[in-house]
C-alpha positions as CSV (number, residue, x, y, z in Angstrom):
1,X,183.6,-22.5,-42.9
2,X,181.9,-19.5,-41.7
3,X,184.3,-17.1,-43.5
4,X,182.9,-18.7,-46.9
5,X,179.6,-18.9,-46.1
6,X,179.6,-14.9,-44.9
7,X,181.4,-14.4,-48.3
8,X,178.6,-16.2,-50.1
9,X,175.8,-13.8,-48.4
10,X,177.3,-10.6,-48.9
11,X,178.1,-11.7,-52.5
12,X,174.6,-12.4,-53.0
13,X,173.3,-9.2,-51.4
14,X,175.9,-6.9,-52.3
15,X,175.9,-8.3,-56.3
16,X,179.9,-8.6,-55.9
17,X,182.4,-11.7,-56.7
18,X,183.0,-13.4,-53.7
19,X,186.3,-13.9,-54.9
20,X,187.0,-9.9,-54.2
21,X,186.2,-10.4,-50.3
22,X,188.4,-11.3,-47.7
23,X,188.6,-11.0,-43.7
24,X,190.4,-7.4,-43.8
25,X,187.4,-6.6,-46.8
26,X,186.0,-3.2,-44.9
27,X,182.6,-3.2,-45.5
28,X,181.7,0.9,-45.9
29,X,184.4,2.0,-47.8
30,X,185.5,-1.4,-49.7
31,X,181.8,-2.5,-50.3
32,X,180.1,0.5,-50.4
33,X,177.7,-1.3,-47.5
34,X,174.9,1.1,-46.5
35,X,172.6,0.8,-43.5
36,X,170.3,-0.5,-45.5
37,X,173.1,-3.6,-47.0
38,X,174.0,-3.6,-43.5
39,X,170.4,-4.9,-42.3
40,X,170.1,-7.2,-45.3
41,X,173.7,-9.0,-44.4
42,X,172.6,-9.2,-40.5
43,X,169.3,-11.2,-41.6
44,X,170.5,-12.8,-44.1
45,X,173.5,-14.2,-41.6
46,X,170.9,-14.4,-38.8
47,X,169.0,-17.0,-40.7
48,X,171.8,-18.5,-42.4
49,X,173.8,-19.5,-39.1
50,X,170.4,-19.5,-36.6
51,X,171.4,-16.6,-35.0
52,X,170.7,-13.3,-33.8
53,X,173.1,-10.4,-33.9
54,X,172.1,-7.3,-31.0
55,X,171.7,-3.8,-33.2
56,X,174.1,-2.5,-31.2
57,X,176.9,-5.1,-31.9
58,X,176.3,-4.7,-35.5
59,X,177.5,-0.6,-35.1
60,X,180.7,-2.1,-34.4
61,X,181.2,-4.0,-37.6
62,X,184.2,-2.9,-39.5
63,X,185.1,-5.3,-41.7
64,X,184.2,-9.2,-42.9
65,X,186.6,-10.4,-40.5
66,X,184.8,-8.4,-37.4
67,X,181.5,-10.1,-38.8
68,X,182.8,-13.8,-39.0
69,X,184.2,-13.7,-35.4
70,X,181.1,-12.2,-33.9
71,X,179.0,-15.6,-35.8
72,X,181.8,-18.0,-34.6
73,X,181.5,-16.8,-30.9
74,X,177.4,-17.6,-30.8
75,X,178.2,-21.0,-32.8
């Protein structure tokens, strides 16, 4: 499931419980996500799902949902 999976990465690169995260999980003021986090998440995701994710779609990234839906549209 690619709601897990995404929850898995940004666990791992954000050093949070997965458990914490959900689709509605905003990832600026929930996560704290930086530019920087934001970067790591995209390649980690990229290579995780075989991917690639236009800078310009990643700007409109709001929350975990808005990032799942975006990877289950290219799968």
């Amino acid at each position: 499931m690619v709601l897990e999976k995404v929850k898995e990465i940004i666990a791992k690169q954000m050093g949070v419980s997965a458990d914490g995260i959900n689709a509605e999980t905003r990832l600026q003021e929930d996560l704290k996500a930086d530019s920087l986090d934001t970067v790591e998440l995209v390649m980690a995701a990229e290579e995780e799902f075989g991917i690639e994710i236009e800078e310009d779609v990643v700007l409109t990234f709001k929350t975990v949902g808005d990032v799942v839906k975006y990877i289950e549209s290219k799968q």
